[in-house]
C-alpha positions in Angstrom: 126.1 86.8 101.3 124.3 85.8 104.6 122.0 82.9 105.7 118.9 85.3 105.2 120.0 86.9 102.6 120.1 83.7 100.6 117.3 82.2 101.9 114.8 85.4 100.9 116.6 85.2 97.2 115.6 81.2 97.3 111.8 81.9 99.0 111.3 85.8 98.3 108.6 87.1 95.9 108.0 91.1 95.3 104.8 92.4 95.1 103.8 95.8 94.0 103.9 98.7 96.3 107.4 97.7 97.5 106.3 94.6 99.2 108.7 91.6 100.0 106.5 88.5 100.6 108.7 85.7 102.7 105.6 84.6 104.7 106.3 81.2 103.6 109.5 80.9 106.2 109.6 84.7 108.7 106.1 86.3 109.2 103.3 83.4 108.8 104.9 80.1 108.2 107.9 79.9 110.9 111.0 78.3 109.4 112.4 77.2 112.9 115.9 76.9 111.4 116.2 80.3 110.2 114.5 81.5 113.9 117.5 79.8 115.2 120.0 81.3 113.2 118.3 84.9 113.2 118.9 84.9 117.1 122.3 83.5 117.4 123.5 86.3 114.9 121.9 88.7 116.8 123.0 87.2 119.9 127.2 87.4 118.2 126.4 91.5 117.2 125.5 92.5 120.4 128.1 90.6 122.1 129.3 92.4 125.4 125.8 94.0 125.7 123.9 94.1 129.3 120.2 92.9 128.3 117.4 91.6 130.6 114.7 92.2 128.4 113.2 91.6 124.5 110.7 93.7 123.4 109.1 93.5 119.9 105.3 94.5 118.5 102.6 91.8 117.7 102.9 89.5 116.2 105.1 89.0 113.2 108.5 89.8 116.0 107.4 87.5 118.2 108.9 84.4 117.0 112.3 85.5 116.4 112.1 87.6 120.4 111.3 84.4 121.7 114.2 82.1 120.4 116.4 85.0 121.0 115.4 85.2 125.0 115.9 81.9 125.5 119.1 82.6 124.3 119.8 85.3 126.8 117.3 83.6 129.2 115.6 86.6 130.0 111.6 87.8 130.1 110.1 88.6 126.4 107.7 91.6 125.9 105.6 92.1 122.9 103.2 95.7 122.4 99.8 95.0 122.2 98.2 96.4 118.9 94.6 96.0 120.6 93.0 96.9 123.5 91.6 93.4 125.0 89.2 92.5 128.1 91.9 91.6 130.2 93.7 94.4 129.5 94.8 96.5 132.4 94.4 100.6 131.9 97.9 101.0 133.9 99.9 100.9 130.9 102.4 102.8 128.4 100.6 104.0 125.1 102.0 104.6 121.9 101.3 105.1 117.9 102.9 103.4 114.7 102.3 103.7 111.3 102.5 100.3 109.3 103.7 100.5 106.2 102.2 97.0 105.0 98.8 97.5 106.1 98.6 101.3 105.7 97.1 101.5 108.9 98.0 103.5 111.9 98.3 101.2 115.5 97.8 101.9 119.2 100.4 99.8 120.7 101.1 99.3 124.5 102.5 97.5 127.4 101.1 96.8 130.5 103.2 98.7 133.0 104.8 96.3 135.1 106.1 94.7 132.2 108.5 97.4 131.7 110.7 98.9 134.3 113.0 101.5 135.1 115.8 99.3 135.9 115.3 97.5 132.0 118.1 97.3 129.6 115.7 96.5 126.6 116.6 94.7 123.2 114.1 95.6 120.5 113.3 93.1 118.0 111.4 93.1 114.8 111.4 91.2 111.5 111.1 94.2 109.0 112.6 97.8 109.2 110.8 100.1 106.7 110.2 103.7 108.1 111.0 102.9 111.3 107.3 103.5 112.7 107.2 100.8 114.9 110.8 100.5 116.4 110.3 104.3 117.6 106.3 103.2 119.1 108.7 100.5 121.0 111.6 102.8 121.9 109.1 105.4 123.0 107.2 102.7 125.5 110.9 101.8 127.0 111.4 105.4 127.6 108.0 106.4 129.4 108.9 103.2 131.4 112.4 105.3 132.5 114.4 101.8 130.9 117.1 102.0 128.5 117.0 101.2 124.5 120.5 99.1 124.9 119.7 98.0 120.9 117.7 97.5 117.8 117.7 93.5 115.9 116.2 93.6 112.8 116.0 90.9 110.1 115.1 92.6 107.0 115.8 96.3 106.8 114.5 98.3 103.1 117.8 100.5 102.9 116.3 102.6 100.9 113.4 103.8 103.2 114.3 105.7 105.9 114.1 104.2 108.8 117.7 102.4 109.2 119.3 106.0 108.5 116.9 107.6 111.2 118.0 105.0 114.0 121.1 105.2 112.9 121.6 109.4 113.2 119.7 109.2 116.7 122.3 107.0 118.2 120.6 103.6 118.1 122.8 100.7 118.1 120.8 99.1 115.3 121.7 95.7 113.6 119.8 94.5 110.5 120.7 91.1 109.3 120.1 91.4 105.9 120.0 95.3 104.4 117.5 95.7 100.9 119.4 98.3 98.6 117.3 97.6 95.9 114.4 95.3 94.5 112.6 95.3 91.2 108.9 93.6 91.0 109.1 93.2 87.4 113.0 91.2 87.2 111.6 89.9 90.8 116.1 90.9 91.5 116.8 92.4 94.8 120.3 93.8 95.5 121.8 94.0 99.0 124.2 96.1 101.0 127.2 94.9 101.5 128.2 94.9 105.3 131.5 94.9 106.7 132.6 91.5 108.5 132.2 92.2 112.6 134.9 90.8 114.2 133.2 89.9 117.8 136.2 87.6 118.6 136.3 83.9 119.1 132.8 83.0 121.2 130.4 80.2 121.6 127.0 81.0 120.3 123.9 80.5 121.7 125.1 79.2 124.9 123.6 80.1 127.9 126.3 81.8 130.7 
């Protein structure tokens, strides 16, 4: 068992409708700690991978992008779920579903904050249908970058978004994989990943 995984059996509660509340440390209060560790894993899995950008999708992805760029020292992009007043109208447009608020999102990025020449590094705290990865993905191809990979923390296994990724060639790495959770036992069960073995390195170390 993983560093998340522990810490959401420690902090987790389930809430009907397949809800997993950890507010209290990833998506409202920021455990800086766990930040931390969430980017240097990702940082060890995609090990030997060319990335000069981080892209996630306001706001809940925006603290674990940000520790993970300064990582890589590279710019970090969230999509806009709102159009604001300062907003430019040169910009990529996509649509995402969430799954939490039931709600479906115009999401976009200001155009020259994605380029052609972009090797982009999607980020995201939950993966549950996948909705919002594919709104991201979709924005890095209509800017003519490249999708180099997918970090989540939490992925529901038993949704279908990890599979989805997964079958369309995305090199997609979820920290800690829900097979199962029950609201009544408040139990969740994980998948068990196979040890990576990335070789001997020195994490979060900039080059």
């Amino acid at each position: 068992m993983n560093f998340l995984e522990e810490k959401i059996l420690r902090d987790g509660v389930i809430r009907p409708g397949d809800i997993l509340k950890i507010d209290n440390f990833l998506n409202h209060q920021i455990d800086i700690d766990i930040m931390r560790q969430i980017a240097y894993e990702f940082q060890r899995r995609f090990r030997g991978v060319e990335i000069n950008k981080v892209l996630t999708i306001e706001a809940s992805g925006i603290a674990i992008a940000t520790m993970l760029g300064n990582l890589y020292d590279v710019p970090v992009v969230f999509a806009k779920k709102n159009k604001t007043a300062n907003s430019t109208d040169d910009k990529y447009m996509s649509q995402a579903y969430s799954f939490t608020h039931k709600t479906v999102n115009n999401v976009f990025v200001s155009k020259p904050y994605l380029q052609a020449t972009d090797k982009v590094l999607l980020v995201d705290d939950f993966l549950a249908d996948g909705e919002a990865i594919h709104a991201l993905a979709d924005l890095v191809h209509q800017s003519g970058g490249e999708v180099v990979g997918v970090g989540i923390a939490v992925e529901k296994g038993h949704q279908k978004g990890g599979r989805l990724l997964r079958e369309e060639g995305y090199h997609l790495e979820s920290i800690a994989i829900i097979e199962e959770m029950d609201y009544e036992t408040q139990t969740i069960r994980f998948r068990e990943q196979p040890p990576k073995d990335l070789g001997n390195t020195q994490i979060g170390l900039k080059e």
